[in-house]
N, C-alpha and C positions, 0 to 999 in steps of 0.2 A: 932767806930761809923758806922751804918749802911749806907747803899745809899742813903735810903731814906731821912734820916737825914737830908741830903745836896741839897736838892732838895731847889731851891727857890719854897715859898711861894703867893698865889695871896692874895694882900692885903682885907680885907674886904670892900672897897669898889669894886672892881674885882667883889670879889663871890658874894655879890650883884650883879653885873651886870649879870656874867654869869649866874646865876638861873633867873632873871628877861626877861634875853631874852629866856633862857628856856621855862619859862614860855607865854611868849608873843607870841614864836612860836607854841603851842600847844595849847592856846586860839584859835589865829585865823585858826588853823586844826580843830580844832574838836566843837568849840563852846561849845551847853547847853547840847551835849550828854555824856559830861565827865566831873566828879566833881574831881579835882584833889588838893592836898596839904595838907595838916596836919587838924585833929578834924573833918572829916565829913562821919567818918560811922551811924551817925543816921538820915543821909540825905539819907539812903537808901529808903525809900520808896516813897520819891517824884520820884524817877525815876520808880520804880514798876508802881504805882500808872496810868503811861500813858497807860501800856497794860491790868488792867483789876485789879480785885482782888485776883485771890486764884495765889498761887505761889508754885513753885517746889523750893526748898530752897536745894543744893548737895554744902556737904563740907563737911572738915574732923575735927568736932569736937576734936576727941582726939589730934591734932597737934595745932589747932588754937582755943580751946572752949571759950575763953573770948571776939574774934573777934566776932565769929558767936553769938555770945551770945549776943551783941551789936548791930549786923544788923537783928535779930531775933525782937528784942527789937522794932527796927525803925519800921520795917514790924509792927507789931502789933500794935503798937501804931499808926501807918496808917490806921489802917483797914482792914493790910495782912493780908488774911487767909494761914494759911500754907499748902499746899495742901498734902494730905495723912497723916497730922498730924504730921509730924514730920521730920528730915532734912535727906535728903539720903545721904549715904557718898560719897565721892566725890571717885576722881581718885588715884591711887600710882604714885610714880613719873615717869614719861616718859608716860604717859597715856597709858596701856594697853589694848588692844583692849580687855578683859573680862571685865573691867570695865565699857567701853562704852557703851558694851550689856547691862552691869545689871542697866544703868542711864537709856537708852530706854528703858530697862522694866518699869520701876518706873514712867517716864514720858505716857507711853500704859496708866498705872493702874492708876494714878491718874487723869489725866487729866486735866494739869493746865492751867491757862492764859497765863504765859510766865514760864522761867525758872533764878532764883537766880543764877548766879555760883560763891562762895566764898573760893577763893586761890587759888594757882599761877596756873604760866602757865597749868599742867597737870591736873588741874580739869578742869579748862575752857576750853583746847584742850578737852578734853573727853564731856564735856558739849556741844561744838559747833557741833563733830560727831555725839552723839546721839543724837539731835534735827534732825541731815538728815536722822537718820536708822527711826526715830518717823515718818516724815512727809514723807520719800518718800519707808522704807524697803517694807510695803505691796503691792507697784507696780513697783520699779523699783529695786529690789535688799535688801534682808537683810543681807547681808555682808559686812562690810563697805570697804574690799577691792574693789569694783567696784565703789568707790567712790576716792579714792587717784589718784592726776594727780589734773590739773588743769580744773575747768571752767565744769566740771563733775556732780555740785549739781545744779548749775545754769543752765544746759542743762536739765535736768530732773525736774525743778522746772515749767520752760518756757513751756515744753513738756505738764506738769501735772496740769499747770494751779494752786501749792497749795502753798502754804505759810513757812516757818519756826517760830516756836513759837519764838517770838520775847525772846532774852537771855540777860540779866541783868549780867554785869560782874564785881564783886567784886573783884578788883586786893589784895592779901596780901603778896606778893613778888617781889623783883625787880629783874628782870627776861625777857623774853622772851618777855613780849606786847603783848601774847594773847588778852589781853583785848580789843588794839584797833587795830587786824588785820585779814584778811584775814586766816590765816594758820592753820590748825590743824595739828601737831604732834601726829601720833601715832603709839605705838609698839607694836611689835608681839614676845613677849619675848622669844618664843621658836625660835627662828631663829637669835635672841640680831639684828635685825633690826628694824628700824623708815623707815617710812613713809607718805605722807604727803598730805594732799586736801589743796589745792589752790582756792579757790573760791568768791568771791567779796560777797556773798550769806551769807556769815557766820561771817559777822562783826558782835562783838556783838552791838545790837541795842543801848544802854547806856551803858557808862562802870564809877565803880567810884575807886580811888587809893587815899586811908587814908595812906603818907608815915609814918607814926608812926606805923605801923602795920607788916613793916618790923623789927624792933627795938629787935622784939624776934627773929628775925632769929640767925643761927649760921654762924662761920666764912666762913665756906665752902660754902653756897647758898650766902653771901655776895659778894662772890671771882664772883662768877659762874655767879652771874646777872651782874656785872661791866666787863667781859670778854665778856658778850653778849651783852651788849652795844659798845662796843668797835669793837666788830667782826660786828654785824648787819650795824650801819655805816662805818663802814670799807669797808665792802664788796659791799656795794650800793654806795659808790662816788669810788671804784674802777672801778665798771661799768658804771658812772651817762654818759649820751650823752649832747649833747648841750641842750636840753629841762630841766633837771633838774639838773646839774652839781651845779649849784650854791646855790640851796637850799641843795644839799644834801651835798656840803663843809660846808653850813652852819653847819646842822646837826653834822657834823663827827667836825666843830671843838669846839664846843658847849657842844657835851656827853663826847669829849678826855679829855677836860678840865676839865668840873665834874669828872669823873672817876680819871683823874690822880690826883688831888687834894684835895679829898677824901676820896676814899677806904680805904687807911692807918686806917684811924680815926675812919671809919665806925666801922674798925675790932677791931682793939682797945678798942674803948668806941661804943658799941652797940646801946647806949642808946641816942646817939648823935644827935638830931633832924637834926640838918643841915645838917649834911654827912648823914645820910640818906634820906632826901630830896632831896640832891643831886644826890645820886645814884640812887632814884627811878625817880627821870627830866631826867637823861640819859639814863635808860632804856626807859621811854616815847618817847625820842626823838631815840631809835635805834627802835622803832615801828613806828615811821610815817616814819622811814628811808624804811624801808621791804615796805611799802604801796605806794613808788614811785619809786621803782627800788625792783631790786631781789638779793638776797642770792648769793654767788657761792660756789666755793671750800671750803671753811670754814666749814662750813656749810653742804655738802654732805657729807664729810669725817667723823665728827661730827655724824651725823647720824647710821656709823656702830659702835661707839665707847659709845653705849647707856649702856650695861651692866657694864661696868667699872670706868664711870665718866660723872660728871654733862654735861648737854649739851652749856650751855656758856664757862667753862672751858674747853672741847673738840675744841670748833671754837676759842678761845684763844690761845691753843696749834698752832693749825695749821694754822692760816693765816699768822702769819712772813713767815711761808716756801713757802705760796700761794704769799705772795708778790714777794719773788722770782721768782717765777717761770713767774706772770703777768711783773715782772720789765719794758722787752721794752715797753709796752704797758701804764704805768702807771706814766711814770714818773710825770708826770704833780701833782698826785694826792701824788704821793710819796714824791714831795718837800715840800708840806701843811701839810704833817704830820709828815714830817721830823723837819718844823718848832715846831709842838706840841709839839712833844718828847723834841725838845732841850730846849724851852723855862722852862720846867720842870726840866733840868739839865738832861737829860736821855740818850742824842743825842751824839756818838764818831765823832767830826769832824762839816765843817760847811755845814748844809744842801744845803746852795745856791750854795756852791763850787762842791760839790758830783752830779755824773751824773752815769744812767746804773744801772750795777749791785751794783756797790761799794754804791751807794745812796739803793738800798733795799736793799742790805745787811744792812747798817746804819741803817736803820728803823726796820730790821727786831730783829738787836738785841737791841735798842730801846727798844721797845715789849715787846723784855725777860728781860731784866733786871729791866722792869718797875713790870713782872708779879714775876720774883724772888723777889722783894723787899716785894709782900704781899701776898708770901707763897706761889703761884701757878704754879705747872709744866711750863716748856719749850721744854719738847719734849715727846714721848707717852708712852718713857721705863721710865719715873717718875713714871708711872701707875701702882697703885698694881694690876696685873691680866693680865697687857698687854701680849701678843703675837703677834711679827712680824709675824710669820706663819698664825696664827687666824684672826688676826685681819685687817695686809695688804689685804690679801686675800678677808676676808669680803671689803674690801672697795672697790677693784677695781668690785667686781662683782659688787656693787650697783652701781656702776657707769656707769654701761652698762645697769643698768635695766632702762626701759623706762618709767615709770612710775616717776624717780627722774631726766630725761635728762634735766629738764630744770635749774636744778644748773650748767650744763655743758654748754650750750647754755646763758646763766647769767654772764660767765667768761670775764673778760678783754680782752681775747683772747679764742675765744669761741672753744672750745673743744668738738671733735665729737669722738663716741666709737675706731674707727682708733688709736687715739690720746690717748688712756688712760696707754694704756703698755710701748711706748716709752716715756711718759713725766710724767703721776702722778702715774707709780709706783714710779721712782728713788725718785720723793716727797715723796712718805709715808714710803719708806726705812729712806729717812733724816730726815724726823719728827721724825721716831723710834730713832734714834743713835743722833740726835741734832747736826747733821753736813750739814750745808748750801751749803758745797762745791758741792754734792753730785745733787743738784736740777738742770734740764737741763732748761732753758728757752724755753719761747714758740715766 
């Protein structure tokens, strides 16, 4: 019998409950700008509809053609005109900055009212960059590097007096919450790093998430979106301060419970409306998490490990070893999900008893045993392709680049470039070999 097996169950009235508050907390976040729940991609054009009529429609037909083919449908039957006659492909995974470029061309030469973006996160990260290289390349920069960093498209907006075409965001994976965040994600493949704009500037205007639309996914972007849920609140009620502490425990224990109660099923039975409901409420709810606190270590590290594995599975891998290393700092938040874990059967020992390191050790293997039971690495030599030499090394640089310091500055125990050789290399040595012992607290 597996682990999972043994896992107690929350009764259906429970998962009732927990999707309903799901649900009620992303009602009252986001209101009429977000159409979210199961059967409503052909309510895509009531939301077009606010900015105008001709539309820039970028997706990737050949991965998702029956979706697009549905929100295609709406658009027209509204009255969308599809602007340049037909749909530009969207982005490759991890949003390539060639990609970006060639969506600002498209959006130059057509010239539409707003812009469709339909599929996950790396279309809509690429859709929200090239709306800044459209609106601000011919005066402030057509390189989108001088746009990464925070608060950078909003300076140059304010400066320029111009506007961002308003972006329409078709979520069709549970994943990341581009759709309802601030962040773009993007990579420069010849160098296998990510990078990132931060800017309040770049929510998309309306976003809509039909979870039936995950249902085709495969097991791996299932793993990947529930590992990002998991990490994004994770890592924001790691940091929360007295102003948001308690919405964002709400948050973290809200997605831990969808995610841990789910995923199993998701991956099993695809086809599953509820666990995948489930899993795309938790990714929802690990996006309003990023929109009231910040990322840290998860998350940064994640970043240099772009060429070898998804980016929710990368911040999965390594925040058990982050909670180590936050421990003194976090107990507080360590016991409330120490509670999660156990309440799932997952937790070695009694969270209320356990203090220090011994309590994030508890949690941290928690984590892994919850991420072994549905297939997903625990440390980064799981990785076909890993290199301690390659790939530590990539991390620590980007941890000095300034451009990402504000994951370090975001930390439980905020970590300045001084700080990164004696404390999170020993972490990215122990994430490689999956030995906790190895992590020095901060």
């Amino acid at each position: 019998m597996r682990l999972f097996d043994c896992y107690p169950t929350l009764s259906d009235n429970d998962v009732h409950s927990v999707m309903e508050n799901a649900y009620g907390i992303m009602r009252k976040w986001k209101g009429y700008s977000y159409i979210m729940g199961t059967g409503h991609l052909d309510k895509t054009a009531s939301l077009v509809k606010r900015f105008g009529r001709r539309a820039l429609v970028v997706a990737n037909t050949a991965h998702m053609g029956q979706i697009v083919e549905k929100v295609l449908s709406s658009l027209r039957s509204g009255g969308i005109e599809i602007a340049g006659g037909e749909v530009c492909p969207g982005a490759r995974p991890n949003a390539p900055k060639e990609d970006v470029y060639r969506i600002n061309a498209a959006i130059l030469r057509t010239k539409p009212d707003c812009i469709v973006a339909v599929g996950g996160g790396s279309t809509i990260d690429a859709c929200k960059a090239a709306d800044v290289l459209a609106t601000l390349g011919d005066c402030c920069g057509a390189e989108i590097d001088g746009y990464f960093g925070t608060g950078k498209v909003s300076a140059a907006l304010e400066k320029t007096k111009r506007r961002l075409l308003p972006l329409v965001a078709v979520q069709c994976s549970a994943s990341s919450g581009s759709h309802l965040t601030k962040y773009s994600n993007i990579t420069d493949p010849a160098l296998g790093q990510k990078k990132l704009i931060v800017d309040q500037a770049i929510v998309p205007s309306c976003a809509l998430f039909d979870y039936e639309t995950t249902c085709s996914m495969p097991a791996g972007v299932t793993i990947d979106g529930a590992l990002d849920a998991l990490s994004h609140t994770f890592e924001v009620f790691c940091g929360a301060n007295s102003a948001n502490y308690d919405l964002a425990q709400e948050l973290a224990e809200c997605a831990f419970n969808l995610v841990i109660a789910h995923t199993k099923t998701a991956i099993e039975k695809p086809d599953d409306i509820v666990a995948r409901e489930a899993i795309g409420l938790a990714t929802d709810l690990g996006g309003y998490a990023i929109m009231i606190g910040g990322t840290s270590g998860g998350h940064l590290t994640s970043f240099s490990l772009v060429d070898i594995v998804g980016h929710g599975t990368a911040c999965g891998i390594m925040n058990p070893y982050y909670a180590v290393l936050y421990s003194k700092a976090i107990q507080r938040q360590l016991r409330v999900v120490g509670r999660l874990f156990a309440s799932h059967g997952l937790l070695d020992g009694n969270a209320e008893e356990l203090t220090d390191r011994a309590l994030a050790e508890a949690v941290a293997n928690a984590w892994m045993r919850f991420a072994r039971s549905i297939g997903a690495p625990t440390k980064l030599s799981d990785l076909e392709g890993f290199s301690e030499k390659v790939h530590v090394e990539r991390a620590v640089a980007a941890a000095k680049d300034p451009d990402l310091k504000m994951k370090l500055q975001n930390m439980p125990v905020s970590m300045t470039a001084d700080d990164i050789e004696p404390y999170m290399r020993p972490l990215l040595v122990a994430a490689s070999r999956g030995d906790l012992s190895l992590i020095k607290e901060m």
